[in-house]
ROTIVO-663069 format. One record per residue (C-alpha): residue in three letters; x, y, z. Coordinates in steps of 0.1 Angstrom, whole numbers, plus 5000, padded with zeros to 4 digits. Example, Ala and Ser with C-alpha at 12.3 -4.5 7.8 and 13.67 -1.06 7.14 Angstrom:
2
ala512349555078/ser513749895071/
//
This chain:
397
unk500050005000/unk502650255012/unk504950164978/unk501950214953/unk501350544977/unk504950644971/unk504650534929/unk501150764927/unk503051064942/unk505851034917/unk503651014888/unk501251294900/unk504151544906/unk505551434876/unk502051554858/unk502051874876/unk505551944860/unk503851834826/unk500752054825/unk502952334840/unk505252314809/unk501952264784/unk500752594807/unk504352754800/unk504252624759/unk500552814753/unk499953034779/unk502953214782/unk503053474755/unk505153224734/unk508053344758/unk510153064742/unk510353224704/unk513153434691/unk511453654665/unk510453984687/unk512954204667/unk512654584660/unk509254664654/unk508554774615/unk509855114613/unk510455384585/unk513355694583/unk511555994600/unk511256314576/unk512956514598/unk515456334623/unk515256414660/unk517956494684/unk519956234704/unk522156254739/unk523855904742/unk524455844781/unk527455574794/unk527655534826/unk531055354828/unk532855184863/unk536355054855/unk535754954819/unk539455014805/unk539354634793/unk536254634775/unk535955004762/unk538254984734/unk535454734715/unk532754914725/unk532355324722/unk534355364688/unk531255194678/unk529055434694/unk531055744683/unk530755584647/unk527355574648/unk525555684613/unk522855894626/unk521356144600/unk520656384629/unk522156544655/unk523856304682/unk526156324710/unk527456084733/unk528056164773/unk530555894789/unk530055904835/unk533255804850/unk531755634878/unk534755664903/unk536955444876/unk540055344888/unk541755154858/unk541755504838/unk538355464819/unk538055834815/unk541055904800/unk541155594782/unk537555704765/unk539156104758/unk541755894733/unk539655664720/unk537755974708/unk540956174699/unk541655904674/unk538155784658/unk536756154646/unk533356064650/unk530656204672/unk531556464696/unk532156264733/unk532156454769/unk533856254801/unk532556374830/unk532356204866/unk529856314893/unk531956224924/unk530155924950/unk526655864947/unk524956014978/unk523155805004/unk520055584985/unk521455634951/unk523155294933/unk526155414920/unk525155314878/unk521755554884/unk523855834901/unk526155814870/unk522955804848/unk521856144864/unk524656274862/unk524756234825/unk521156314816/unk521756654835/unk524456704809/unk522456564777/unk519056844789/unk521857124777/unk521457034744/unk517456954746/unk517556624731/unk514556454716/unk515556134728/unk517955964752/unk520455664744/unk520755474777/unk523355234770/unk526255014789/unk529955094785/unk530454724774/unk528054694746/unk529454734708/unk526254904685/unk526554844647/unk526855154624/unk523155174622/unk522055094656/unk520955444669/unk518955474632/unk517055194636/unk516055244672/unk514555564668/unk513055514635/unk511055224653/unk510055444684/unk509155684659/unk506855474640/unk505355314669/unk505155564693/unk506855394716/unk508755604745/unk511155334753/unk512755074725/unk514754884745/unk517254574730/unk518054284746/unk521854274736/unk523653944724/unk525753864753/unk528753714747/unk528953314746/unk532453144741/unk533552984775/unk531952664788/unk530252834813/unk529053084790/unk527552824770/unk525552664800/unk524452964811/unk524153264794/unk521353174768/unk519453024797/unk519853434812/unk517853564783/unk515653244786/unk514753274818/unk513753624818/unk511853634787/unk510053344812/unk509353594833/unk508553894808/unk507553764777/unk508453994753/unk505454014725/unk503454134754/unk505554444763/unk504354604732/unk500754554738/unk498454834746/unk497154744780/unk499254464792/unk500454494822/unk503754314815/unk506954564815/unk511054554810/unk513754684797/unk517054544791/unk519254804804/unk522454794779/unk520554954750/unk517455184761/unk516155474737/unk513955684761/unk512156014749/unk513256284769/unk509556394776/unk508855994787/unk511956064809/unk510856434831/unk507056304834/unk508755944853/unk511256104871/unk513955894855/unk516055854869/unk515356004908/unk511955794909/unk514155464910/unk517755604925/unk517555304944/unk516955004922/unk519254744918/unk517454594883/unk517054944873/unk516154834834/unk512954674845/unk512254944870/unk512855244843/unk510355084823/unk507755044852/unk507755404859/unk507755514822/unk504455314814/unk502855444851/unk503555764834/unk501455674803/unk504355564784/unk504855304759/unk507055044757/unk508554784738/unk511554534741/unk513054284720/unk516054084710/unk518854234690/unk520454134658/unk523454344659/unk523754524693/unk526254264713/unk528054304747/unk531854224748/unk532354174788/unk533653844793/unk532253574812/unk535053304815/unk534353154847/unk531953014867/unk532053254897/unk531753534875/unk528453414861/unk527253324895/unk528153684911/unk526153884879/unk522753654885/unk523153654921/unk523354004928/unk519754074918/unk518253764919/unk516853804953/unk516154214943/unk513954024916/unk511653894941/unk511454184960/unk513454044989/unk509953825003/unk510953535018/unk507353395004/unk507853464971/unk511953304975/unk510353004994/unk507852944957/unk510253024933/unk512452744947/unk509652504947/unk508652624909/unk512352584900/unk512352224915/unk508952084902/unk509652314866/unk512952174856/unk513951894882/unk511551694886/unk511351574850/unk514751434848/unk514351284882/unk511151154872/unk512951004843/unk515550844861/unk513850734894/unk510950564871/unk513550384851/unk515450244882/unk512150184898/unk509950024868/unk507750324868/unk506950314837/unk504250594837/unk506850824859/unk509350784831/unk506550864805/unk505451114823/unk508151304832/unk509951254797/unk506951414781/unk507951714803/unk511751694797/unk510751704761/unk508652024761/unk511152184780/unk514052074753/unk511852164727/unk510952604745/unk514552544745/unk515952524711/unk515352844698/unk517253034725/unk520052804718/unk519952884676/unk519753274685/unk522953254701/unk524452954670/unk525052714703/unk525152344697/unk521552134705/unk522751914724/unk522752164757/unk519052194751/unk518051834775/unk520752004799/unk518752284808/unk517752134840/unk521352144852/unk521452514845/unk518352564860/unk519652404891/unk522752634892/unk520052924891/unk518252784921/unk521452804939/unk522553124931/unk519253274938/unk519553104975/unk522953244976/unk521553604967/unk518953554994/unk522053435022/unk523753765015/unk520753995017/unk520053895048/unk523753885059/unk523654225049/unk526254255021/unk523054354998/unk523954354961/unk527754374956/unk528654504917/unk532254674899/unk534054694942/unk530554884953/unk527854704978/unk524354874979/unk522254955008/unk519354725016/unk516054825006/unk514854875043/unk518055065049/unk517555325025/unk516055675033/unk513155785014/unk514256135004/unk511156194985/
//
């Protein structure tokens, strides 16, 4: 009685995993396809103005592939780019002034704002910093983009002939991250996976849904968008301050859309393990808004999601289960199959698709991990800075 018990539980958990991943397949906004590009979009008859804003801490080693392609950007209009020394130590600044002394392209300003005052993250002080800059010239739109991400000659074009055309006040890009270590390969597509999970990205552009992101290393933001959010003093404080610009864009009657990129890629390495785990980690728990509730089911979703079909697999096989081993193959196979066009955007080999369950295991301990030092009090540790707690920050209003 107790063993048939024991075989009933297997197979029912097993079908729970199933209809979630049927649930996930249908219901999900088609989260697992690759073809949310750039919206349709047409040249403007008159082009508008644009500040580009980098924020940039200690980026000597990536720098040199990234803003010559920014100051080579073939924008009809006028454009200027804005690069925040965040407190840099390896000599980004000056590093930046000579990669502009040599390229000739458009005109670049290095400026540093000093330490970020008390409930200010140190990225979104540099971001103010540089937006108070960019109002002298009374830009149309802003260019929020990372110091490690290489744009193609027409990148700045295309994103604001596609807010133009669909009225959009934020067209933000998911950039290609880079992919060429092991690690990389285990885990970086299963980054972009995983959060188009969580904000599907067909829905974003909807009128009236209430999903909302941003990928913060390529962000065109109308200026107007910008002064009626607050942007960015309304979310000084946000460690995943992509998805939070976008929240406080659409409460301010924005529009937004977000998509993957075709030619907008970030060059900062990867190579080990640890330095996977600390980029995830640090905002992992953020993501769930610190609640121990919400921690305490994303574990169990992670577990009865993506482990418990393998282990269905293998525990039915051992045990003669057949319908376990059905069962829970039938899941392993949906998830395989959501998983194979992640794997073709980034030209990664197939095979890693049945191995998502291992990645997704190394996610569940590294959002644990984020949750341990949260409540150790290290908070979210990023580029030799650790920011405040939520609950330790003042509200200056």
């Amino acid at each position: 009685m107790g063993q048939t018990a024991r075989v009933s539980a297997v197979v029912w958990t097993a079908a729970g995993s199933l209809l979630a991943w049927v649930w996930l397949l249908l219901g999900q906004g088609f989260f697992w396809r690759t073809d949310v590009r750039l919206p349709p979009r047409r040249e403007p008859d008159a082009w508008p103005s644009v500040c580009v804003v980098v924020p940039a801490r200690d980026e000597a080693a990536v720098l040199p592939a990234a803003l010559p392609s920014l100051l080579r950007q073939d924008y009809p209009g006028r454009a200027e780019v804005f690069l925040v020394d965040d407190g840099s130590t390896d000599g980004t600044g000056d590093l930046a002034r000579e990669l502009a002394r040599g390229d000739g392209g458009l005109p670049l300003t290095v400026s540093s704002p000093g330490e970020p005052p008390a409930g200010w993250t140190g990225k979104l002080w540099a971001v103010r910093h540089g937006i108070g800059l960019a109002r002298a010239r009374d830009p149309e739109y802003l260019l929020l983009t990372d110091a490690d991400i290489a744009h193609a000659p027409d990148s700045l074009r295309e994103l604001v002939a596609a807010a133009r055309a669909g009225g959009f006040d934020v067209v933000s890009q998911m950039a290609r991250l880079r992919v060429e270590s092991t690690w990389e390969r285990f885990v970086v597509p299963a980054f972009v996976y995983f959060f188009a999970q969580l904000y599907p990205f067909r829905r974003i552009g909807r009128k009236g849904t209430r999903t909302v992101a941003a990928a913060g290393g390529c962000v065109l933001l109308r200026t107007d968008a910008a002064e009626r959010a607050r942007i960015p003093d309304a979310i000084r404080h946000a460690v995943i301050d992509d998805v939070a610009l976008a929240r406080a864009v659409k409460r301010g009657g924005g529009r937004v859309w977000l998509g993957l990129a075709d030619r907008v890629d970030s060059v900062r390495p990867y190579p080990r393990l640890g330095d996977l785990w600390r980029m995830v980690s640090r905002s992992a728990y953020a993501q769930l808004r610190h609640n121990p509730l919400l921690l305490a089911g994303t574990v169990a979703g992670l577990a009865l999601v993506y482990l418990v079909p393998p282990t269905a697999v293998v525990g039915g096989l051992v045990a003669g289960n057949a319908a376990a081993a059905v069962v829970g193959g039938s899941a392993w196979l949906v998830m395989t199959g959501t998983y194979v066009p992640m794997l073709r955007y980034y030209r990664q080999p197939l095979w890693l698709a049945p191995l998502l369950p291992f990645t997704a295991f190394l996610y569940l301990l590294m959002t644990v991990d984020s949750a341990v030092r949260h409540y150790q009090g290290r908070g979210a540790a990023w580029k030799g800075r650790t920011y405040a707690r939520p609950d330790a920050v003042p509200d200056e209003g």
